[in-house]
N, C-alpha and C positions, 0 to 999 in steps of 0.2 A: 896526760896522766902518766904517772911511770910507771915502766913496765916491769913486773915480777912484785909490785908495792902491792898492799892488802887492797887498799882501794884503786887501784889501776883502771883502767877502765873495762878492760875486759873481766875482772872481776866485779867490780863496784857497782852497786845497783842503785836507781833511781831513788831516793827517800820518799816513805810512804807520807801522803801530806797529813796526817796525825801520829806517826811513829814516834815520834817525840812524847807525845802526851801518852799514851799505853805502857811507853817505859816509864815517865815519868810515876804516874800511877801507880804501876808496879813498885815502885820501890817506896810505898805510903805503907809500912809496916801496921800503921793506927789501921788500915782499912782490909776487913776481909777480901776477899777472890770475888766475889757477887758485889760489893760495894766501890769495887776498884772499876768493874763490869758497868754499872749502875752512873758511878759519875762522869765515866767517859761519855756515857751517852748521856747525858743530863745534859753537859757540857758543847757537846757540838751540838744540839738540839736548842738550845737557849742562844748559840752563836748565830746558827742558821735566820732563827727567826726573830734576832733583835737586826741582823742585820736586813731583811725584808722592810724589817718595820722600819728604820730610818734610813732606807736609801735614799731619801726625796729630801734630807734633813742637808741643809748646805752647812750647820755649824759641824757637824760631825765626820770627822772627815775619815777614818776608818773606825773598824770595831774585830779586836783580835782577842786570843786568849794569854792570861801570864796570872802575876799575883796580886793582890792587893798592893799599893805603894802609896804611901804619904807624900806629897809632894813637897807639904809643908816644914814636915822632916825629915827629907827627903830618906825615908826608910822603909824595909817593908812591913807590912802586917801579917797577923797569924791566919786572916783567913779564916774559911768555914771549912771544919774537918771533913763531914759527907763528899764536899768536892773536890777533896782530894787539898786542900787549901789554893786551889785557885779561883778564878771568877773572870767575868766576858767584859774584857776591858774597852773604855769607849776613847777614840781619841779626838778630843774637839780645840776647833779655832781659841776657844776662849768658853770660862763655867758665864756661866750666864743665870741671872738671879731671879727676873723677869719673861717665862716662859711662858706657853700657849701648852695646853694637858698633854695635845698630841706631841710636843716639842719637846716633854718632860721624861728626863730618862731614870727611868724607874732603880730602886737600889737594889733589885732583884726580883725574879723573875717565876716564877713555876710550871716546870715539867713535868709533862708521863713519863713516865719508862718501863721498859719492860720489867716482870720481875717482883714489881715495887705498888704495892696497894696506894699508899700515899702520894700524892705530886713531891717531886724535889726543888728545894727551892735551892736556885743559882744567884748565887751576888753579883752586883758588879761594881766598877767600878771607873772613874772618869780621869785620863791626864789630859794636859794643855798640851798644844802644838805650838800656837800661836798663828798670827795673821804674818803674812807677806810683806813686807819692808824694803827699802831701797838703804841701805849700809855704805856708803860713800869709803868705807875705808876697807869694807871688803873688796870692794870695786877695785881699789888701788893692790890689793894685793895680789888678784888675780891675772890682772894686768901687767903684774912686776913692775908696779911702779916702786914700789915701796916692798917688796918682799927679794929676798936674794936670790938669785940664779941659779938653775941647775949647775951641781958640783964634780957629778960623778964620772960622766963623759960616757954613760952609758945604761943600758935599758933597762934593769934588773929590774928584781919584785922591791917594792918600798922609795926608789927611786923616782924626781922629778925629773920633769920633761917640759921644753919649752914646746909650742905648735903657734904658727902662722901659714897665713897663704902663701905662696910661694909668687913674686912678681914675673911677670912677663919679661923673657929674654933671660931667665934664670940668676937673677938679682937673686942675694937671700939675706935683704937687709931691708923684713915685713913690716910696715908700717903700725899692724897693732900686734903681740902677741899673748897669749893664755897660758896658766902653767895649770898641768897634768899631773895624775902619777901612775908610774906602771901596776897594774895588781898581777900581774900573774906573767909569767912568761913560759911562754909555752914552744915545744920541738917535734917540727913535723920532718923528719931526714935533715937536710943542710939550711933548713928555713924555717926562720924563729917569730914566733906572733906574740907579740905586746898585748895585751887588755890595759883596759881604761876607762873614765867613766863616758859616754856616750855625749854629753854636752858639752865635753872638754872639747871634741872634735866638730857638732853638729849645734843646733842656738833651740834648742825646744821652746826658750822663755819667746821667741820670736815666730815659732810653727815652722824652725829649720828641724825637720827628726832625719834627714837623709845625711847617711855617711857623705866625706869631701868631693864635690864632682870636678875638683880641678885637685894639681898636685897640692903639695904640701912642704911647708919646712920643717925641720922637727931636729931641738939641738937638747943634750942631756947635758953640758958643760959650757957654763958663759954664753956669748953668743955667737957660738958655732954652729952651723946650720947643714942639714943634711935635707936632700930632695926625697922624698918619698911619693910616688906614683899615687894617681886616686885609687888606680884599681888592686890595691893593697889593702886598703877599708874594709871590714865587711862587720853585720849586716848593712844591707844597704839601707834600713829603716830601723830605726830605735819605737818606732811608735806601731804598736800591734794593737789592733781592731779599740782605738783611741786612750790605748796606756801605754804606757814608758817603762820599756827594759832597757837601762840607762846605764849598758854597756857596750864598748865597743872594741873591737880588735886588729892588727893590725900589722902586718910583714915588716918587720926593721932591714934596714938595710945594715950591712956587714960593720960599719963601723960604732955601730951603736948597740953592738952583740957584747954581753958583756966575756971577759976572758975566763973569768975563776966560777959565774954565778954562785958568788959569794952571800949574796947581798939577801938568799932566803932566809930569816930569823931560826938563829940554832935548834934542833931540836921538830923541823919541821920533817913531817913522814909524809910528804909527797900523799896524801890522801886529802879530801872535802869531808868538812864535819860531820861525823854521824848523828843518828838519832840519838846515841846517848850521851856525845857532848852537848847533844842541845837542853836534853833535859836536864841534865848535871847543871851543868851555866842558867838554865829557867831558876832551879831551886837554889841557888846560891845565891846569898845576902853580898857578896863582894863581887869582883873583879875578878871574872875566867876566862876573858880575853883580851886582847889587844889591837890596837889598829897599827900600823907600818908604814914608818911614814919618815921623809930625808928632810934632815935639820942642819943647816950650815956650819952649826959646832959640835956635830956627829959626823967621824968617818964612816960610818955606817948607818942603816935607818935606826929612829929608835922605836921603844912601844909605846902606846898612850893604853894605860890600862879602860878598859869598859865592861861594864856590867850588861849581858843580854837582858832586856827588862822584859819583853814578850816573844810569840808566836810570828814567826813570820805573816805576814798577812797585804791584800791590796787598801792600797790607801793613796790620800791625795796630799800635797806635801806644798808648801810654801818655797817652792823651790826658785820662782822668781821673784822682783823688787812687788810687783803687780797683780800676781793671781797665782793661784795653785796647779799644781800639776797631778793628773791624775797616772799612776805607777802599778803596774802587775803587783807588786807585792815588795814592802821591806822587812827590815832586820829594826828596830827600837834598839838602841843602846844608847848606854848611859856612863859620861864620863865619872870616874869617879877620883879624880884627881885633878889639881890645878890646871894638868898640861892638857889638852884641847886642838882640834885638829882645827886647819886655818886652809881658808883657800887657795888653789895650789895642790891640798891633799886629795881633791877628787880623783877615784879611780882605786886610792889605796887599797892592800889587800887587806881583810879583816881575819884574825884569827882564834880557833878557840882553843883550849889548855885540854892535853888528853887525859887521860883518870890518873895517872901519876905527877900530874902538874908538869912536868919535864920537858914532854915533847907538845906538838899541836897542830894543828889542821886547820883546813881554809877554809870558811863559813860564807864570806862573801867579801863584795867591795865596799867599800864607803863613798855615798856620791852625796852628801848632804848634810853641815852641820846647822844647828840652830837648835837656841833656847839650853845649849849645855848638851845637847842629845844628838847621836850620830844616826844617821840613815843608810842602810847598807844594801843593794841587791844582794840574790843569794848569787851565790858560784855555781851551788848545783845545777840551780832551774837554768842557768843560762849555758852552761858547758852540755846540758843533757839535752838541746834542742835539735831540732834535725837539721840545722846549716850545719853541725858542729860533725857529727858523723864519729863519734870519738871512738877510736880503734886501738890497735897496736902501734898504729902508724906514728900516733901524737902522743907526747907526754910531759909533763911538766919538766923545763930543761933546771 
């Protein structure tokens, strides 16, 4: 984090895990001070125990909070005013027409609350995820069969990266290779850490969650190849108590530092999204951020605009050909534009627009597209864990 910025680290505080939604709330001018009070707890009350009730449900693969949304039209709806107009969103494999009572997800729900003689009744509301697939052309792209080569010649935020094993006797011409992309680059004194997405480097789809235990190659222009040490990886596990924080980081060696760190999108304040860029981006019908991401016919990364759809939340993801992966918690977003993140972009930083539209802040990475919809760990949960120790010492270079 940089030092003397709003959110530095030494300043910057943990985000409260419903701070979002209080401000959100608050800023419901329809709703008195006791009914702003009233829905917040409606709301995590109705979340809590829809999610009890279909933990055991394999079609339902998370359940978070955000707005009502048409899939069909793909736009949103107005919502129930008492809750502030949102509802406890379900996210499943596939709608399913043919159900068992207990498998049947109700269109709302009714609460106690404090305060409140009547029960409140909470909506909800159901998107697709879809089922897991084997893509033969995404294959080819991650691969670099078919997708272009890192251009840059260097490790900035937005930028791709090639990674292979590194052969025996210091060969650096890897028989398969994967492409990455940096999300964040970070400065601890003379020595700079790369992030990425955690599968770029480790095979979860396979039960590999352990950082590299032999060296590594790692080229950012054509196929130039740099040695990088195992013991530069860390954490040394992506998979905590059988979920996936599907980040990883990583000491660059000197020639893959970039000269100018040009390469962070203009307007960027060195600070992790607050609370009220997330509510601002929940309530908003368009596009209040973007992913970062390096395109062969851009000297620089460009943005793929995305719409925040929900609440950060744990959930389980179709992240391989074969089966789903179960994850701490993502980010739902929603392209809203033809352009689309492709494989290769795992790792990108994801960003969100500050209240003047101008500048923006880091929300998290992108490690997962499918169905139109991007998947993003947060930044925060993962820069604010205890391997990370974030001081004066470290800061976003």
């Amino acid at each position: 984090m940089a030092k003397g910025k709003k959110n530095g680290p030494k300043t910057r505080r943990r985000r409260q895990r419903f701070g979002w939604l209080r401000r959100y709330l608050s800023c419901r001018d329809e709703l008195t001070p006791s009914q702003r009070k009233q829905a917040q707890a409606a709301l995590r009350q109705a979340l809590d125990e829809l999610r009890e009730r279909f933990q055991d449900d394999t079609n339902v693969l998370g359940i978070s909070l955000g707005r009502k949304f048409s899939e069909r039209r793909r736009e949103y709806d107005d919502g129930q005013l008492s809750c502030g107009r949102l509802c406890v969103t379900f996210h499943v494999r596939k709608k399913r027409r043919k159900l068992r009572d207990a498998e049947r997800i109700p269109s709302w729900v009714l609460v106690k609350v404090a305060g409140r003689r009547a029960r409140l009744r909470v909506p909800t509301d159901v998107l697709t995820v879809g089922e897991p697939r084997y893509s033969p052309r995404r294959a080819k792209l991650q691969s670099g069969e078919t997708r272009p080569w890192p251009i840059s010649g260097e490790m900035g935020p937005g930028r791709m990266f090639a990674v292979a094993t590194t052969l025996p006797g210091g060969d650096h011409l890897p028989p398969t290779v994967s492409f990455g992309t940096t999300g964040a680059l970070l400065r601890q004194g003379n020595r700079f850490i790369a992030t990425t997405a955690g599968h770029v480097l480790a095979n979860p789809c396979v039960g590999d969650f352990s950082s590299p235990s032999s060296d590594r190659a790692v080229g950012a222009k054509g196929r130039t190849w740099h040695r990088h040490e195992e013991s530069l990886f860390h954490p040394h596990q992506v998979n905590e108590a059988g979920r996936i924080r599907d980040v990883m980081a990583f000491e660059i060696v000197d020639a893959l530092v970039p000269e100018s760190f040009a390469s962070w999108p203009d307007g960027f304040d060195h600070g992790l999204a607050t609370d009220e860029d997330i509510q601002r981006a929940i309530h908003a019908d368009s596009a209040t951020g973007f992913i970062w991401v390096e395109r062969a016919d851009h000297p620089r990364p460009r943005m793929i605009p995305v719409d925040l759809h929900t609440d950060y939340f744990p959930m389980s993801a179709p992240a391989c050909s074969d089966r789903v992966l179960d994850y701490v918690g993502v980010w739902r977003l929603r392209f809203t534009s033809p352009l689309t993140t492709i494989p290769g972009d795992s790792g990108a930083p994801v960003f969100l627009w500050d209240e003047h539209g101008t500048g923006c802040r880091l929300l998290g990475f992108h490690f997962l597209e499918w169905r139109d919809k991007s998947w993003a760990m947060d930044a925060a949960d993962y820069f604010f864990r205890r391997e990370w120790q974030l001081d004066d010492n470290i800061e976003f270079a």
